[in-house]
N, C-alpha and C positions, 0 to 999 in steps of 0.2 A: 389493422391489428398492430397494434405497441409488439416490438422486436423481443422484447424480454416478458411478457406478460406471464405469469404462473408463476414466476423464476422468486428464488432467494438467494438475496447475496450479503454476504458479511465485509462491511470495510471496515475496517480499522482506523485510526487515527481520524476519523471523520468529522470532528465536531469546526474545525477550521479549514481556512485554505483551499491545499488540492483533496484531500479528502473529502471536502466537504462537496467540494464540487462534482467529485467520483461518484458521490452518493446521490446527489441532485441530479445528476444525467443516466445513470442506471436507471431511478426512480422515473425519468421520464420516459423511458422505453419499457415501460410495465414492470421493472422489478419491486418486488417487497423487500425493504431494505431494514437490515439489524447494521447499527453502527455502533460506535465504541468512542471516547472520548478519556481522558485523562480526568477533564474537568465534567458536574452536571451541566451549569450552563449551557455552555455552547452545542454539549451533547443534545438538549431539548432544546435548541434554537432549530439547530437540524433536522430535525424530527418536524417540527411545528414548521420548516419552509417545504417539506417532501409534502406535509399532509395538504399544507396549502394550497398546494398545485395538484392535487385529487389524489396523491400516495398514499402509503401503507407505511410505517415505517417503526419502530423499536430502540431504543436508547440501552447499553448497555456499558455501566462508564467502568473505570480502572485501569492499570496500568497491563499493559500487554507483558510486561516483562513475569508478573506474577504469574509463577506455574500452574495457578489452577485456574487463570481467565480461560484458557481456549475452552474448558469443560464449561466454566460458565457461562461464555460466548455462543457456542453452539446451542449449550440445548435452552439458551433465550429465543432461539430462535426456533430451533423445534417446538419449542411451548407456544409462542406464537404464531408462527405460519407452517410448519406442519414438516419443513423440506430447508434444506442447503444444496446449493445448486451453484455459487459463482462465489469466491473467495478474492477479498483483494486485500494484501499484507501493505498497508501504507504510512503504517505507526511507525514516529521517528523524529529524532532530532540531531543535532551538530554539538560536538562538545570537542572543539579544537585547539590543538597546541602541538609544536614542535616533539619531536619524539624524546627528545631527552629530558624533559620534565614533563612527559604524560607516563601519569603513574596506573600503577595495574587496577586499581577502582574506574577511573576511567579509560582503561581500553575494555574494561571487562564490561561497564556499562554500554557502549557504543555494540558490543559483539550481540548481548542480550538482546538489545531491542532490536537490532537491524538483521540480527543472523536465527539467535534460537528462539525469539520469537515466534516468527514465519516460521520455523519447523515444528515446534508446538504445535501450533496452528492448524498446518495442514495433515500432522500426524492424527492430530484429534477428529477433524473431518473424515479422511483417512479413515476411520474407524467406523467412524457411522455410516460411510460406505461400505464397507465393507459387514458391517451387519445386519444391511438391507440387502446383500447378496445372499447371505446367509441362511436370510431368511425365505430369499426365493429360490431356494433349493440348490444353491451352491452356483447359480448361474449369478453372473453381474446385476443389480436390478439398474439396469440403463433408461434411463428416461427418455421422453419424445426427443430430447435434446440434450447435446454433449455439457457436460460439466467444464467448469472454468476458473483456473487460478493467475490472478497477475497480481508477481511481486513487484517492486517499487524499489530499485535498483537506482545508480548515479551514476553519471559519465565520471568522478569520484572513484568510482569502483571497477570501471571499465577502463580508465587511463591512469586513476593515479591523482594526487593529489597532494601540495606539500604542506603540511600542518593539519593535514586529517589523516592520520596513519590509522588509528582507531576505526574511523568513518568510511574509511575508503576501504579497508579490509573487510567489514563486512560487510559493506554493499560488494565487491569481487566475492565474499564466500555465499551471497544472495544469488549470486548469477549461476555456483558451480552447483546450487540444493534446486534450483531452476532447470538445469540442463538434467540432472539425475533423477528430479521426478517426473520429468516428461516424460522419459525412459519408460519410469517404473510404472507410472499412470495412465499412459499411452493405453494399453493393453484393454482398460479400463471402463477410455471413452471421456479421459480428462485431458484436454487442451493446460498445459503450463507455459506461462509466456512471464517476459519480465519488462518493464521498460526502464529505460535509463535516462534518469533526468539531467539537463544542465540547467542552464538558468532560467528558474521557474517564479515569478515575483511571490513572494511569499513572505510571512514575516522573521526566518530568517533568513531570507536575501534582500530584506530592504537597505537602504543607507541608514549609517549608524546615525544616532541625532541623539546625541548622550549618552545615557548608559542604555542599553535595550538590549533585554533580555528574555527568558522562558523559564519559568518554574518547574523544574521534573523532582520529584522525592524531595521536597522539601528545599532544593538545589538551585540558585538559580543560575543558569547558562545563558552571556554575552551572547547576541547572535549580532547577524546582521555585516554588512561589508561598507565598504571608505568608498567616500567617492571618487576615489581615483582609480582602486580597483574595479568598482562597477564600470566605469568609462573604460577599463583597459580590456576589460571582460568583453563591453559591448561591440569594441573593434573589433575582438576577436571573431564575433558571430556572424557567418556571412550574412542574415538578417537582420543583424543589425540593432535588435532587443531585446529582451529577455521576452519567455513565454509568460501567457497569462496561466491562474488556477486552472481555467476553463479548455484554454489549449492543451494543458498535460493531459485532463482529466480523460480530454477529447482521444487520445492513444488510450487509456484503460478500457474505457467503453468499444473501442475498433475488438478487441482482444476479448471481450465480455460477448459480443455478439454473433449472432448464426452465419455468419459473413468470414469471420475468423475460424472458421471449422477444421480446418486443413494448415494451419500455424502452431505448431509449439516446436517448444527447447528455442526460441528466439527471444534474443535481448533488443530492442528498439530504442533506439537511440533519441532522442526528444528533446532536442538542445538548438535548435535552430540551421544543425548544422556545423558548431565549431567542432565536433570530434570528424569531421571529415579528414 
């Protein structure tokens, strides 16, 4: 018996990367999976490798920052599989620059997607829990099994960062809506966990190889690192390399599973080790 089987989980940011990968390892431990992407593309590339491999799975594309995705997020997913049952806030980008020319468009963008997002999000779940208790006479309706949120947090947000003031503040105010729903969802029978990534290969941590960028709102955003900073980074790690997609993804699913039952309000650190 597949670890997650009956389960529905919403990821976020899923159509590349570690997202994507969150969704392909959930999907292999039995979850029915509703993802979300910015782009259709890669959103149905997603969907088309979960089904491949005998999944279930849902495309629901648009930006997370839009206040009325989580309404449309959730109940795509009630319309198709019937239940929410595991939340992972993973939608996000880097839009960096020294503090004295990051103007209030981009800190307010960076707060959006990495902070009020995730509270969207999980207010709007949040709700539909709470009106399946409602409906069962005022008691919780708890399922065979505990409910599960893991945000997507940065060592960035957990130490600091210099030319992501933007980026590092809400990934640190991701940690503090992390630690306060636990609290308030404990009671509940909802597990909140967050982990915190460092260097995760991805395409914005690749090396820069001319101009490489990401399109968000029409916008596009420089990513990517020098190779000199990748090599100072890599010193830095007691192992010595960056993590794969596959390795991050590998903490969201620990956090996702019946194993992790007795873990919330912890941030997990997933950097190889340099924030030691």
């Amino acid at each position: 018996m597949k670890r997650l089987a009956g389960r529905v989980a919403l990821v976020t940011g899923a159509g590349r990367g570690i997202g994507r990968s969150v969704a392909l390892q959930l999907a292999g431990e039995g979850a029915k999976i509703v993802l979300n992407d910015l782009d259709d593309e890669p959103a149905r590339e997603a969907v088309s490798l979960i089904e491949a491999h005998g999944g279930e799975a849902k495309a629901v594309t648009g930006s997370v920052t839009d206040a009325q995705f989580p309404q449309r997020f959730v109940e795509g997913a009630l319309d198709q599989f019937g239940a929410v049952d595991i939340v992972v806030n993973n939608a996000g980008y880097v839009w960096n620059s020294r503090i004295e020319v990051t103007s209030d468009e981009q800190w307010n963008a960076m707060i959006d997607v990495h902070l009020t997002a995730p509270f969207r999000m999980v207010r709007q779940v949040v709700q539909h829990w709470k009106q399946l208790a409602a409906r069962n006479g005022g008691a919780y309706a708890k399922a065979a099994f505990q409910r599960k949120i893991v945000n997507v947090s940065s060592i960035s947000g957990t130490h600091g960062a210099a030319g992501q003031v933007g980026y590092s503040s809400a990934k640190a105010g991701l940690i503090g809506l992390t630690k306060s729903l636990a609290r308030e969802l404990g009671p509940l029978g909802v597990n909140v966990n967050a982990v915190a990534f460092g260097w995760i290969e991805t395409r914005l941590t690749q090396e820069i190889r001319g101009e490489t960028a990401v399109k968000v709102a029409g916008r596009e955003h420089r990513v990517g690192m020098t190779k000199a900073a990748l090599e100072d980074l890599r010193n830095r790690i007691p192992l010595r390399r960056g993590g794969s997609p596959e390795e991050a993804a590998g903490s969201v699913l620990l956090l996702c599973l019946p194993e992790s039952d007795y873990i919330s309000g912890q941030i997990v650190d997933v950097d190889g080790g340099v924030a030691i």
